[in-house]
C-alpha positions as CSV (number, residue, x, y, z in Angstrom):
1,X,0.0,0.0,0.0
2,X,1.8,3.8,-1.3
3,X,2.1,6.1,2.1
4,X,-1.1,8.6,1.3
5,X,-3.1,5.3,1.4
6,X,-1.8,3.6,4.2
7,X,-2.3,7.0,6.4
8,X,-6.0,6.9,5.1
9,X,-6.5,3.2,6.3
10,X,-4.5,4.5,9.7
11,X,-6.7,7.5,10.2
12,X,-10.2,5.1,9.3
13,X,-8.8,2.8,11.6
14,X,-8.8,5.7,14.5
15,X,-12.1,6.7,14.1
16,X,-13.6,3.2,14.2
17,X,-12.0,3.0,17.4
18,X,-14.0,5.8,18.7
19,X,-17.4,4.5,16.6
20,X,-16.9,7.3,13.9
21,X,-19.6,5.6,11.3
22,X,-17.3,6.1,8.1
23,X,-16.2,3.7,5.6
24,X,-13.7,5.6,4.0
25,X,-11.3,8.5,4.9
26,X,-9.7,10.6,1.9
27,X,-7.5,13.4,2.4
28,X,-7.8,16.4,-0.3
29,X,-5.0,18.9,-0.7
30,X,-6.3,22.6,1.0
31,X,-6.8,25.4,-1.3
32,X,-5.7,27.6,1.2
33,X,-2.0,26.4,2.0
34,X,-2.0,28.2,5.3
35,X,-4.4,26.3,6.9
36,X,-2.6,23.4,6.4
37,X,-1.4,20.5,3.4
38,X,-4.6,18.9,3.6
39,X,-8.7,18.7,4.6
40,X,-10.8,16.2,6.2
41,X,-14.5,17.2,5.2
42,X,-16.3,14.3,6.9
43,X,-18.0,16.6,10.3
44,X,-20.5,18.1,7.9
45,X,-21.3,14.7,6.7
46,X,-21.2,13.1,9.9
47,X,-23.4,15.8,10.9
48,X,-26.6,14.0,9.9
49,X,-26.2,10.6,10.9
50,X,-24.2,11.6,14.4
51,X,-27.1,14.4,15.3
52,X,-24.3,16.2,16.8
53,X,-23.1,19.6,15.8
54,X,-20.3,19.8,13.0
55,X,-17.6,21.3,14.8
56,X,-18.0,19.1,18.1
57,X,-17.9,16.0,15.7
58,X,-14.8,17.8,14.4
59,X,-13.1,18.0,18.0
60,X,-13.5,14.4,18.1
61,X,-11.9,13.6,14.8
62,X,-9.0,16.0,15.7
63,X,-8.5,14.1,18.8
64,X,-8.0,10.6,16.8
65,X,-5.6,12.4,14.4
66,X,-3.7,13.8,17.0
67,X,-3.2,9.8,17.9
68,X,-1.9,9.0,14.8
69,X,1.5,10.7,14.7
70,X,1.1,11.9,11.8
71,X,0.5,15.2,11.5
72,X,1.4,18.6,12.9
73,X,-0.6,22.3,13.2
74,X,-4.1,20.5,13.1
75,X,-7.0,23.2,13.4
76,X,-11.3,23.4,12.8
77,X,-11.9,26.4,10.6
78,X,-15.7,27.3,10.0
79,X,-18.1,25.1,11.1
80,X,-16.0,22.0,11.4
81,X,-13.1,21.4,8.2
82,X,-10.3,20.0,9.2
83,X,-7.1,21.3,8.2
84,X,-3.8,19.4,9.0
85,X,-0.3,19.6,7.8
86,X,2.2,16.3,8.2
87,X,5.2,16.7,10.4
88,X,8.4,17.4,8.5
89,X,10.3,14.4,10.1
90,X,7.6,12.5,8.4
91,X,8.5,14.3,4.8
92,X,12.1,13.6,5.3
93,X,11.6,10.1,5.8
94,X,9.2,9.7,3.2
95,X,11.9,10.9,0.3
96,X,14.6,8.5,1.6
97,X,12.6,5.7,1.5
98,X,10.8,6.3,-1.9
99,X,14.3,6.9,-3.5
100,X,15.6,4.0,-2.1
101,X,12.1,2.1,-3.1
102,X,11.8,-0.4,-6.3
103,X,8.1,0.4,-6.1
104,X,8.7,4.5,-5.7
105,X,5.5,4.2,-3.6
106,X,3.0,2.9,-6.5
107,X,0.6,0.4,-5.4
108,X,0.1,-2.5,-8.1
109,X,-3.0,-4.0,-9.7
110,X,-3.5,-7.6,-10.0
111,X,-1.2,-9.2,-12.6
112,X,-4.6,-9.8,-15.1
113,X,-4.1,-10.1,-19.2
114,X,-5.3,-7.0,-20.9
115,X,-5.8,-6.6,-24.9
116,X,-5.3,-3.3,-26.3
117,X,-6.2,-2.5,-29.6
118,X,-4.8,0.7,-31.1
119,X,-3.7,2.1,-34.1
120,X,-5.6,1.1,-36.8
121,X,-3.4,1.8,-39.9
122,X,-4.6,0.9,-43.5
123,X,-2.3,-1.2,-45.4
124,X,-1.7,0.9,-48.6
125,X,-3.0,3.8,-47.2
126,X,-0.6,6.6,-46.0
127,X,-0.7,7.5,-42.4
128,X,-2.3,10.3,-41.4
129,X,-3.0,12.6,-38.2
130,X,-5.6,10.8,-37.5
131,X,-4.0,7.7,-36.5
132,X,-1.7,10.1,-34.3
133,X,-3.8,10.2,-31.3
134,X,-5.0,6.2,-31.2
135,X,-0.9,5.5,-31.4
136,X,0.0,7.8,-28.9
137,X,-2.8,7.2,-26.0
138,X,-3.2,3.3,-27.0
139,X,0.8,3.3,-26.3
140,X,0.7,5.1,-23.4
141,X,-2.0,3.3,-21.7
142,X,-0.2,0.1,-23.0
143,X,2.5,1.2,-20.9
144,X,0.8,2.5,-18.1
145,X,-1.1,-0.5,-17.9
146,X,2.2,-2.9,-17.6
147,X,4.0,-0.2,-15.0
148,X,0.6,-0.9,-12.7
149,X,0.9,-4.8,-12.7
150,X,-0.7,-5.9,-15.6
151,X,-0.2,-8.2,-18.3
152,X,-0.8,-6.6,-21.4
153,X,-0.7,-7.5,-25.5
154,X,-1.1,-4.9,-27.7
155,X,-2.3,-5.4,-31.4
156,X,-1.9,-3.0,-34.3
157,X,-5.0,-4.5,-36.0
158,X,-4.4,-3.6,-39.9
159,X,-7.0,-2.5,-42.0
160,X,-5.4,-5.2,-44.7
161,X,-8.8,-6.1,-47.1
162,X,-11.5,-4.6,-48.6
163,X,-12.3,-1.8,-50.9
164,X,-8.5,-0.3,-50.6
165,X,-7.2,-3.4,-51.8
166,X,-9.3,-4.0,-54.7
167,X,-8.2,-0.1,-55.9
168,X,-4.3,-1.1,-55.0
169,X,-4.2,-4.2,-57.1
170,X,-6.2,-2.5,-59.9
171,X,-3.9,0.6,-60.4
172,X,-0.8,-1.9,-60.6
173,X,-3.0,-3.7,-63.1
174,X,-3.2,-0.8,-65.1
175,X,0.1,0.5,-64.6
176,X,2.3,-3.2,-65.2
177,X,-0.4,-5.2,-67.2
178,X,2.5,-8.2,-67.8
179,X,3.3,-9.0,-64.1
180,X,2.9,-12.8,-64.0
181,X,0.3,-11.7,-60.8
182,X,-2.2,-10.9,-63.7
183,X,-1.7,-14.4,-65.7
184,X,-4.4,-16.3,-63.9
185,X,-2.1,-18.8,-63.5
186,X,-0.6,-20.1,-60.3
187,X,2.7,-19.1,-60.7
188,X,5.7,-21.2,-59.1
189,X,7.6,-17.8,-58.3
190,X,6.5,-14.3,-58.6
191,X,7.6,-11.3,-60.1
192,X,9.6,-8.8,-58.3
193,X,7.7,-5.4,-57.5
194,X,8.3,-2.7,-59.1
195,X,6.9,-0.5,-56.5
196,X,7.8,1.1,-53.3
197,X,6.4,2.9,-50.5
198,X,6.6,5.8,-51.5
199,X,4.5,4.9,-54.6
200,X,2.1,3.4,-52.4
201,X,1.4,6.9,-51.0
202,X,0.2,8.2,-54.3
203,X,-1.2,4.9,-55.7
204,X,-4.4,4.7,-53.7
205,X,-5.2,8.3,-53.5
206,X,-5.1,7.9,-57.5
207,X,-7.3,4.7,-58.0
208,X,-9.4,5.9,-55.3
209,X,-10.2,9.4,-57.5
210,X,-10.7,7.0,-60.3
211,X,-12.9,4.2,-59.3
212,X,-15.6,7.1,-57.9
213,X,-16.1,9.0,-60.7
214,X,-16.1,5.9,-63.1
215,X,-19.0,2.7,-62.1
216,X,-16.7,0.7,-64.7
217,X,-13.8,0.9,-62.7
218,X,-15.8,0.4,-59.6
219,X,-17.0,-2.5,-60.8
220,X,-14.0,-4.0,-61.4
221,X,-12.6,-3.2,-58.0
222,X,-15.3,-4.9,-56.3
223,X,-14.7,-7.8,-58.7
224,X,-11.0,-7.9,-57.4
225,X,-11.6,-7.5,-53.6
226,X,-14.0,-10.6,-54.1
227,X,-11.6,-12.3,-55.7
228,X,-8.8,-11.5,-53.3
229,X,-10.9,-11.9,-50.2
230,X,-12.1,-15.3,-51.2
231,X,-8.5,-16.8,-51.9
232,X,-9.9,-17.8,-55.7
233,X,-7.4,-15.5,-57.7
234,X,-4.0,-16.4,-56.4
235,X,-2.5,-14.1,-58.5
236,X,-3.8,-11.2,-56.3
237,X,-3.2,-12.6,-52.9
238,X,-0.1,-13.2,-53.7
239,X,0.4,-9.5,-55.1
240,X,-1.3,-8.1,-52.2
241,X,1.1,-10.4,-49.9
242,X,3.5,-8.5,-51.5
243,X,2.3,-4.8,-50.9
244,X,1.6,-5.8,-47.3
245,X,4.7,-7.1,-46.7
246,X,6.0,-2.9,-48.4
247,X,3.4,-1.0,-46.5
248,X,3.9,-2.7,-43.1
249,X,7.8,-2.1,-43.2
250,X,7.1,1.4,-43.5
251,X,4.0,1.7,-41.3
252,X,6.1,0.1,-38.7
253,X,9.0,2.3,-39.4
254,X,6.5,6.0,-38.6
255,X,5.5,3.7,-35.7
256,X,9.0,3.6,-34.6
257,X,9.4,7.1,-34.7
258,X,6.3,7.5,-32.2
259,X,8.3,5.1,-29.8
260,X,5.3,3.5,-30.7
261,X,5.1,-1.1,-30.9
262,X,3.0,-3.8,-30.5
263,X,3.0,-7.5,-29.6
264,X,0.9,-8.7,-32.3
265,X,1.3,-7.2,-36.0
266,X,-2.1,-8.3,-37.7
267,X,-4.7,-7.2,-39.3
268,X,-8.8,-8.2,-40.4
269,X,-7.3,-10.5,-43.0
270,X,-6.2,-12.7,-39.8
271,X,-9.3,-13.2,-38.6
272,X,-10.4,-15.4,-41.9
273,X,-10.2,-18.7,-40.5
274,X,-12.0,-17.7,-37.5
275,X,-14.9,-16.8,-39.4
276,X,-16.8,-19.9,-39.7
277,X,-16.5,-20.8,-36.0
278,X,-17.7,-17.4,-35.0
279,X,-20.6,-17.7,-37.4
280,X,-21.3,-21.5,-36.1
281,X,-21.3,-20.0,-32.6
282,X,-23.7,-17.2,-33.6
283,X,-25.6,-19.3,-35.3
284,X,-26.0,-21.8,-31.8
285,X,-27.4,-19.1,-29.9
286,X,-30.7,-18.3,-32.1
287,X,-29.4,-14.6,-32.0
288,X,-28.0,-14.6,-35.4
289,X,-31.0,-14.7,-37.5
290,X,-32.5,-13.1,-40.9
291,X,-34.0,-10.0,-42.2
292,X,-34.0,-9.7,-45.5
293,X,-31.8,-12.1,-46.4
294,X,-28.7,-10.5,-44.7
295,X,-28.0,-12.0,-41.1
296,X,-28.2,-9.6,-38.7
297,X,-28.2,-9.7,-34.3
298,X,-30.7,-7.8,-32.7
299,X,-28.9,-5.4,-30.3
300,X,-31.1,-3.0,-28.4
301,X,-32.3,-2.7,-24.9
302,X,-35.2,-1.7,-23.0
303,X,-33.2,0.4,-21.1
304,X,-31.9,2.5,-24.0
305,X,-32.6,5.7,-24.3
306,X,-31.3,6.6,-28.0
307,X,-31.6,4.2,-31.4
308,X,-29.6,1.0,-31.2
309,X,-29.7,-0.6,-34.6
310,X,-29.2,-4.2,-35.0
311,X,-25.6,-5.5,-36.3
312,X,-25.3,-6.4,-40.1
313,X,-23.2,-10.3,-39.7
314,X,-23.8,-10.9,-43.3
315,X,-24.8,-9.3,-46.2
316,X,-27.5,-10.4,-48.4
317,X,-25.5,-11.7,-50.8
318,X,-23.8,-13.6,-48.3
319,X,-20.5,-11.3,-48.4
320,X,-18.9,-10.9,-45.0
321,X,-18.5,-7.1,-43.8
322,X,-16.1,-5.2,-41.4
323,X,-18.2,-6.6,-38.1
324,X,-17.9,-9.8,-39.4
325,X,-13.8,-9.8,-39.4
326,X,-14.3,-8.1,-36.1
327,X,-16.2,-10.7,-34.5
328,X,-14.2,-13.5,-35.9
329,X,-11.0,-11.5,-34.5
330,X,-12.8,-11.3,-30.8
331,X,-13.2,-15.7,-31.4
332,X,-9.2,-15.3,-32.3
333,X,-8.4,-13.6,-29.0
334,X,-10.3,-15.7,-26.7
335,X,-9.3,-18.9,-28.1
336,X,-5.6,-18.4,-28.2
337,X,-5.1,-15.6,-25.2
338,X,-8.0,-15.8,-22.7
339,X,-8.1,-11.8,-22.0
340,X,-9.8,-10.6,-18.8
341,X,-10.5,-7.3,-20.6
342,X,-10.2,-6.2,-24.6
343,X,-9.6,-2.7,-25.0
344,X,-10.4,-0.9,-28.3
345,X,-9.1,2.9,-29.1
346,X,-10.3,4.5,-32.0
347,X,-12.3,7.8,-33.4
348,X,-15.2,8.8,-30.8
349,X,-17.1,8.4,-34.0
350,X,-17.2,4.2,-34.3
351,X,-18.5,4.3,-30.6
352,X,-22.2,3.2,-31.6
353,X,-20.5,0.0,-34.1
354,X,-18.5,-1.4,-30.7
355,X,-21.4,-1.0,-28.6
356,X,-23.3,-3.1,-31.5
357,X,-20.1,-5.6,-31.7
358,X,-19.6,-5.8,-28.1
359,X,-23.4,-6.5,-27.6
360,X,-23.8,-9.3,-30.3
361,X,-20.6,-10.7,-28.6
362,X,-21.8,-11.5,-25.0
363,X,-25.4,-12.5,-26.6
364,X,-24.7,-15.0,-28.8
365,X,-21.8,-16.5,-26.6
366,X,-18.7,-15.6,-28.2
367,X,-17.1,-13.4,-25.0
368,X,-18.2,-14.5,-21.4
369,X,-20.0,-12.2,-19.1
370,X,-17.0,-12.1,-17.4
371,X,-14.6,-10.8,-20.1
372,X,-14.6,-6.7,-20.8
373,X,-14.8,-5.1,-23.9
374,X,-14.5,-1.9,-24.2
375,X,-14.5,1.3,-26.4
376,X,-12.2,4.0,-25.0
377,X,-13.2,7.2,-27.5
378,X,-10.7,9.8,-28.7
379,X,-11.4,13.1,-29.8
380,X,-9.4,14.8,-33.2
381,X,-6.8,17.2,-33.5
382,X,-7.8,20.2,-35.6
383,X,-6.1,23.1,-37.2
384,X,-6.6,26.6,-36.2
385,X,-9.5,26.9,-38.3
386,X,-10.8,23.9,-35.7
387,X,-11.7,21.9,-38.3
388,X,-9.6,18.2,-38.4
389,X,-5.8,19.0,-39.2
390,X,-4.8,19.6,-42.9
391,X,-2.4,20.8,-45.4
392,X,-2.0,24.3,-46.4
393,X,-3.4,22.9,-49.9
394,X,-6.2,21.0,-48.1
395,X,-5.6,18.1,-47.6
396,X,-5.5,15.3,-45.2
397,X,-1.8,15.8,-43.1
398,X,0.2,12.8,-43.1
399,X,1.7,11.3,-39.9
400,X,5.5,11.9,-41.8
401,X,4.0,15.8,-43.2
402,X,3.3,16.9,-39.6
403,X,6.4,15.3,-37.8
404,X,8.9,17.1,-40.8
405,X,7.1,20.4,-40.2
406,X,7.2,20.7,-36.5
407,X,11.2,19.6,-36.5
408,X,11.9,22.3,-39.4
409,X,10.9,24.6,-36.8
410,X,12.1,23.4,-34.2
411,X,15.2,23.2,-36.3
412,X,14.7,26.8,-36.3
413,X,15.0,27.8,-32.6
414,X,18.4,25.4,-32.2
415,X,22.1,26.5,-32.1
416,X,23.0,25.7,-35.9
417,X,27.0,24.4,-33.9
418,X,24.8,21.7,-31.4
419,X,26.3,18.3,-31.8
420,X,23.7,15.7,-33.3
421,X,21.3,18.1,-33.9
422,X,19.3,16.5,-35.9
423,X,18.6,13.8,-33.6
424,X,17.8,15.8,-30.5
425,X,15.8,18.0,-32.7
426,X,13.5,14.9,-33.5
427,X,13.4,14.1,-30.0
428,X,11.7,17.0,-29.3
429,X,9.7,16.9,-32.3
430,X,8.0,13.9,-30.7
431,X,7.9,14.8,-27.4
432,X,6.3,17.7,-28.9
433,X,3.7,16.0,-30.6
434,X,2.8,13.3,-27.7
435,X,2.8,16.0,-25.1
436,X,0.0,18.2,-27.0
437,X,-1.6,14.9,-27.5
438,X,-2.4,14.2,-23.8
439,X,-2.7,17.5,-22.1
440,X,-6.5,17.6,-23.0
441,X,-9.0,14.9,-22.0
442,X,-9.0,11.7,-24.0
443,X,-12.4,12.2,-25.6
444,X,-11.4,16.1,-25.9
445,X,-11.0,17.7,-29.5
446,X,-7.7,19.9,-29.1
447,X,-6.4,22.5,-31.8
448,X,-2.8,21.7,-32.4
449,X,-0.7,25.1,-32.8
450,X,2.8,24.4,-34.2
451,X,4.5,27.4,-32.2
452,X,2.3,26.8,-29.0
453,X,3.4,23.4,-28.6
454,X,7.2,23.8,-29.3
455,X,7.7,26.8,-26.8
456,X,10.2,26.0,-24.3
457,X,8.3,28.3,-21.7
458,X,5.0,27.4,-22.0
459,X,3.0,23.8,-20.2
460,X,4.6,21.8,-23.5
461,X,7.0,19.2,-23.9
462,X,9.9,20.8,-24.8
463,X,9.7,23.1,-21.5
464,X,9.2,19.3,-19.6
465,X,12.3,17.9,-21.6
466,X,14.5,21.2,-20.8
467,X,13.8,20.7,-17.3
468,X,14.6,17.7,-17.2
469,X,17.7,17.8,-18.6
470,X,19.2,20.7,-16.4
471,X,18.4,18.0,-13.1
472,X,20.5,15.6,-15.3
473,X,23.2,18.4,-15.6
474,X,23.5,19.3,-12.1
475,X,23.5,15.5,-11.0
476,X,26.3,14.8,-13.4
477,X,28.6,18.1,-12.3
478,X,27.8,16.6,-8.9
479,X,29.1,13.5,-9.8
480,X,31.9,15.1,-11.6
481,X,32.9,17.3,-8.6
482,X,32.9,14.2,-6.6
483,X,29.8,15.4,-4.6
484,X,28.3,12.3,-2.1
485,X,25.0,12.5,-1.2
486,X,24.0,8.8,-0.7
487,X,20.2,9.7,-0.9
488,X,20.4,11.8,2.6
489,X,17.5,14.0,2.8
490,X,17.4,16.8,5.3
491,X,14.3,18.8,6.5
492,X,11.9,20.4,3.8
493,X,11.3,24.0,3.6
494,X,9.1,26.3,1.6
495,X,8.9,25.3,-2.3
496,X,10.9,21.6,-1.3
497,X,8.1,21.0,0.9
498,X,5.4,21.8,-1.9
499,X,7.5,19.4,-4.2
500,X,7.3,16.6,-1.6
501,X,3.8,16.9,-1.2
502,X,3.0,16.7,-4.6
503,X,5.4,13.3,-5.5
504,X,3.0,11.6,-2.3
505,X,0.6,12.1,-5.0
506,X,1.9,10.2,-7.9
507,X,0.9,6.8,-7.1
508,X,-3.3,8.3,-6.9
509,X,-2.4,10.2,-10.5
510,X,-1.5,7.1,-12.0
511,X,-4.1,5.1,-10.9
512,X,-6.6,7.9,-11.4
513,X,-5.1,8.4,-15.2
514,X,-5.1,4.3,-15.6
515,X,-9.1,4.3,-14.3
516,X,-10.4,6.7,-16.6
517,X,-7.9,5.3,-19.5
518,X,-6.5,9.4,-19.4
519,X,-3.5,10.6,-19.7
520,X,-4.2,14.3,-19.1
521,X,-3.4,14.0,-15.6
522,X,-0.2,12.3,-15.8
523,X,0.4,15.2,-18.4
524,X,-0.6,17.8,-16.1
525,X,1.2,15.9,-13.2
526,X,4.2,16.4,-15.0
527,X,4.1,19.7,-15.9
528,X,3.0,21.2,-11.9
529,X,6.3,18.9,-10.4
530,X,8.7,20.0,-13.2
531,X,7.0,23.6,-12.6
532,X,8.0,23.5,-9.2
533,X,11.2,21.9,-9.3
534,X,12.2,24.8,-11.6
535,X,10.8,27.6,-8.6
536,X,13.2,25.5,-6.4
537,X,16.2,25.3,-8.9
538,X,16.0,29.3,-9.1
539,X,15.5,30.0,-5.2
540,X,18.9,28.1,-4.5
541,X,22.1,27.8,-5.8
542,X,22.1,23.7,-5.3
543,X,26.3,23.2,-6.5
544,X,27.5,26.5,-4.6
545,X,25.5,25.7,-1.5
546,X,28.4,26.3,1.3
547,X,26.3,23.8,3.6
548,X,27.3,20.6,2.9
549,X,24.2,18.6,4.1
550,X,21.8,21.2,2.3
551,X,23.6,20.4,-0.9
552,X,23.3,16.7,-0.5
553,X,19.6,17.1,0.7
554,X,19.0,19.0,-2.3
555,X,20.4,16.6,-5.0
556,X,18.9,13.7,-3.5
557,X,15.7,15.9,-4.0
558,X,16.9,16.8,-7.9
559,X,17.4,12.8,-8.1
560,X,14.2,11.7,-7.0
561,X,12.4,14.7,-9.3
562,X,14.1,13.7,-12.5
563,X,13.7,9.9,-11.9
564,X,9.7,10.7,-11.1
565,X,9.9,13.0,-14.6
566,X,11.7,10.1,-16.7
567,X,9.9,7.6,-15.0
568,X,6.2,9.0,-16.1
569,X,7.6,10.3,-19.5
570,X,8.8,6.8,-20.2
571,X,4.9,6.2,-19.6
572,X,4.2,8.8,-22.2
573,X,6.6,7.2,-24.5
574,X,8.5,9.9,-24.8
575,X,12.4,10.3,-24.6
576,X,15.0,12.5,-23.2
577,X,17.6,13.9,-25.1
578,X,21.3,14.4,-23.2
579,X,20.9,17.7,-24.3
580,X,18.9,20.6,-26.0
């Protein structure tokens, strides 16, 4: 149990003793910070059920934290809030054990298996900024998930069939009629492709423009994805094979550049042979039944307030849609991983199609009651205009457009002399990018602001990384001056004592981002300790300190601040340069 926690349980504990009728005890930080560090609320509450007067329940309570130990300067203001402040023996204590801790005073989950899908990228298709925010948050959460305790797989999940394919392989067609793909034979080897990724970025685009102003074409797209889906024309799937095998080198490349990477690289095309057990499963239940010759799963409630249409299994021409590859993929994870939950993060848009797929999943008997699905939402990332992000030319940014235009500038602002420059430049490109991604809520539409986000003063990444890196500096000229501090803490004062406060906090900001599947407040978190620190860094002069045991309290306190900062950025997937 992390310290805040275990004085809660300590301070319940207490007022059982003296029959206080609560079942839980949480301490909230003042808003006025000379009353004390924190409030105790409970009097008013207690009020009612008591039939005593706030303030004389509020003696009482004062009384059993007084018995505690804990605290120091404990006063009623008002009609009966608590104010209390810990002792500063207790504050000292608590950083030399938490730097000395291999927990650093997080309390774990249990060790249960989590799925997280996230990402979502089209094979063929060029990423674009809006497959930023899935990467980043689904990475993040995939991380915050394993720092808490649990045991987590993470699957790209490729959009690698339908439509997109069919225009793919038809464009080629067009463009290289006498690749052996086209033969209709079933070749022994292959041809070599004459295309590369960089084609691929224009290719679809092209056919795409095509095929909808042109039924002809059209036609013969969806006569190609049928043929390609059903594994007849093994010219195509072995041509698409092929452009998979291009467009997922480079895919995973941009994902690299995210410090973004998953456990399983697949995609809908991998949930083929799961397909007819999901549909015999379905089919078990009685929920799968027919309306107008499509198959379909009735999914509404009584209970719902807003239209719940039913879930389209099958077409009527028997042709298997998106849902259909989803199910079958839900059969693929159960069978072969047993997940205790299944998290999906996409667009806020697709909410109403999970709530349909997750519905027809626990009715017909494909996910036990007691596996979780579930749709975490995201909001987009719009231009000033606050319409979704684009081009100056209008349209759709790519993933590797946005990335090149933030590090130009940011290329800008640096000393043209820095050693690797270019690297620490993308460095802070990224942590750029991911920072502005989480600082508003998950479900929150945020306007992203090239200049906003790369200011080194302002509640941004680069400001987090710069601060971080000056703790790293002053630790290493420690080192170099042959400073020892062996993690000795002395007594807090002023902005130090503000700072410890704030890292007791961690552990409930973690597990508060990990419930609500947030990472706002581990942003914000972040940004108020690094805020701090930097008060602290200009009120004293930490190497030129003449006290000896001041300077060693103080750079175990820079230690424990920058190991918090690249502990929780590490969270964030985000790196720290050596320098900047």
């Amino acid at each position: 149990m992390n310290f805040l926690n275990a004085v809660e349980k300590d301070i319940l504990n207490k007022f059982k003793e003296k029959d206080i009728p609560l079942e839980e005890v949480k301490l909230i930080r003042s808003s006025k910070k000379e009353l004390g560090d924190y409030q105790i609320n409970d009097a008013m509450k207690l009020a009612k059920v008591m039939h005593k007067s706030p303030r004389d329940i509020a003696i009482v309570l004062v009384n059993c934290l007084e018995e505690t130990g804990y605290f120091k300067d404990i006063n009623i203001a008002g009609a009966g809030f608590i104010n209390l402040s810990f002792k500063d023996e207790l504050l000292t204590e608590y950083v030399e054990k938490v730097i000395n801790s291999s927990t650093k005073d997080v309390e774990k989950l249990s060790k249960e298996k989590i799925i997280i899908d996230y990402g979502g990228a089209n094979i063929a298709k060029t990423l674009h900024v809006g497959h930023l925010r899935s990467a980043n948050i689904g990475e993040a959460l995939k991380r915050l998930a394993k720092y808490l305790g649990k045991e987590v797989i993470a699957d790209v999940h490729f959009g690698d069939i339908g439509r997109q394919s069919g225009m793919v392989i038809y464009e080629i067609k067009e463009r290289y009629p006498n690749l052996n793909y086209f033969s209709g034979k079933d070749e022994t080897t292959w041809d070599e492709l004459p295309i590369t990724s960089k084609d691929l970025e224009e290719i679809y685009p092209l056919a795409n423009n095509k095929a909808k102003n042109n039924e002809t074409i059209m036609n013969e797209v969806r006569e190609i994805t049928a043929e390609l889906e059903s594994g007849k024309n093994k010219g195509y799937v072995a041509l698409w094979d092929k452009i998979k095998e291009i467009s997922v080198k480079d895919i995973k490349n941009l994902y690299k550049e995210l410090n973004t990477d998953f456990d399983l690289w697949e995609g809908e095309s991998d949930a083929f042979p799961y397909i007819k057990e999901t549909l015999d499963i379905m089919n078990k239940s009685g929920y799968l039944i027919n309306s107008e010759g499509a198959k379909i799963v009735e999914v509404i409630k009584d209970t719902d307030k807003a239209p719940m249409p039913p879930l389209v299994v099958i077409k009527s021409n028997g042709a298997t849609l998106y849902a259909t590859r989803e199910l079958a993929t839900i059969t693929s994870r159960m069978k072969r991983f047993s997940p205790k939950e299944i998290w999906y993060i996409a667009d806020m848009r697709q909410e109403l199609y999970f709530h349909q797929v997750f519905r027809a999943s626990y009715k017909t008997g494909l996910v036990p009651q007691s596996t979780k699905l579930d749709f975490y939402g995201i909001g987009t990332m719009n231009g000033k205009d606050g319409k979704p992000f684009k081009t100056r030319d209008g349209n759709a940014a790519t993933l590797k457009g946005l990335i090149k235009n933030v590090k130009e500038e940011i290329l800008n602002h640096m000393n043209k002399n820095m050693e690797n420059k270019e690297k620490i430049a993308f460095q802070i490109t990224i942590a750029a990018i991911k920072y502005a991604d989480f600082l508003p809520n998950r479900t929150t539409d945020y306007i992203f602001d090239i200049n906003k986000f790369i200011d080194i003063e302002g509640k941004t990444g680069p400001y987090i990384l710069y601060n971080t890196i000056r703790m790293k500096s002053i630790l290493t000229k420690a080192k170099e001056q042959e400073i020892v501090y062996n993690n000795y803490y002395n007594k807090p004062v002023n902005t130090e004592k503000e700072i410890i406060l704030l890292l007791m906090e961690k552990n409930n900001t973690l597990h508060k981002a990990y419930n609500a599947k947030d990472l706002s407040p581990i942003a914000d978190y972040i940004y108020n300790l690094t805020s701090l620190y930097s008060r602290f860094y200009e009120e004293n002069h930490i190497l030129t300190e003449t006290n000896d045991k001041t300077k060693e309290s103080w750079l175990t306190l820079t230690k424990l601040i920058k190991e918090t900062n690249e502990e929780l950025l590490n969270i964030l997937a985000i790196d720290v340069p050596d320098k900047m």
